[in-house]
N, C-alpha and C positions, 0 to 999 in steps of 0.2 A: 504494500500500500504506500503509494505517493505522497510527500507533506502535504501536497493541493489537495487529496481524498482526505486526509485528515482535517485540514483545514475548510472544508465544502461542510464536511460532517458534524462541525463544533457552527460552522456558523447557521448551518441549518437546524439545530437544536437549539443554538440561541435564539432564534426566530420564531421558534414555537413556544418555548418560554415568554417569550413576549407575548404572543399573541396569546397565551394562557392568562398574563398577569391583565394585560387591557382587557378580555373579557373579564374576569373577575373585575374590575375597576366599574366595570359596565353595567355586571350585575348586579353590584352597590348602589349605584345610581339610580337604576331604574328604580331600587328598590324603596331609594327616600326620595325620590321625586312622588310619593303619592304619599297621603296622611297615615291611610293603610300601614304602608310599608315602614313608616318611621315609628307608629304606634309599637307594630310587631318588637322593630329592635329596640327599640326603649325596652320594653318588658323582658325582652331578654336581657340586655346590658343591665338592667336592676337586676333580675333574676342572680345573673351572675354574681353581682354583690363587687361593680368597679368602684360603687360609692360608698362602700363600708371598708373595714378591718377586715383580715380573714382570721384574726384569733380567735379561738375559741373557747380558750379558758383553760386551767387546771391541766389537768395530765393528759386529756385529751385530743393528744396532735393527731390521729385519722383525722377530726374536725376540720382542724387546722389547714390540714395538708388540705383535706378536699374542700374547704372554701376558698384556699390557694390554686389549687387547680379550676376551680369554676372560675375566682378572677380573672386570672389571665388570660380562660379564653376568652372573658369579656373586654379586658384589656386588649386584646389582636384585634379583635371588633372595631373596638373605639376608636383605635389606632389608623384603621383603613378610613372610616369613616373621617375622621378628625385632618386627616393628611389630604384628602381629595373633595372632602364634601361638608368643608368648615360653613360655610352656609346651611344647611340642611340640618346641619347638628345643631346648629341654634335655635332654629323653626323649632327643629324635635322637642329639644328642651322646653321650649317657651311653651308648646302643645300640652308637655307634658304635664308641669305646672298647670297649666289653663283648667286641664284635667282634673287634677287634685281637689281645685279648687272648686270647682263642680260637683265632684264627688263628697265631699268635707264641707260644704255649702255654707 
């Protein structure tokens, strides 16, 4: 195999990584361009607990650990969000509140 086959075969697998990461960018998009879709991850992103502690107290670190594990994935969440859809995040937010305040009346 030729350096040019090697090199054909990293850049055509870098191209498809891209074109993996722009849809994924895409599918974020679409997904807080509607109230629907911002509603959803909010309750996930709370679910996950990115606005709390993940301590859990006392001798019980499985707790710990798996409200650390839930964070972070809400933390990679947020993260996508917050880096490409800093507008959107703030509607969400502001929704979200709106919400509360609604429900809490």
């Amino acid at each position: 195999m030729s350096e040019y086959d090697d090199k054909t075969k990293i850049g055509k697998r870098e191209s498809r990584v891209r074109l993996y990461e722009r849809r994924n960018i895409e599918d974020l998009g679409f997904v807080m361009s509607t109230p629907e879709g911002r509603r959803f991850l909010n309750r996930i992103l709370v679910d996950c607990g990115i606005f709390r502690i993940s301590y859990a107290g006392g001798a019980r670190n499985e707790d710990t650990f798996f409200n650390e594990g839930m964070r972070n994935v809400g933390l990679k969440i947020f993260k996508e969000i917050d880096s490409h859809f800093p507008k959107e995040w703030l509607m969400m937010r502001q929704e979200a509140m709106n919400e509360e305040e609604v429900k809490n009346g």
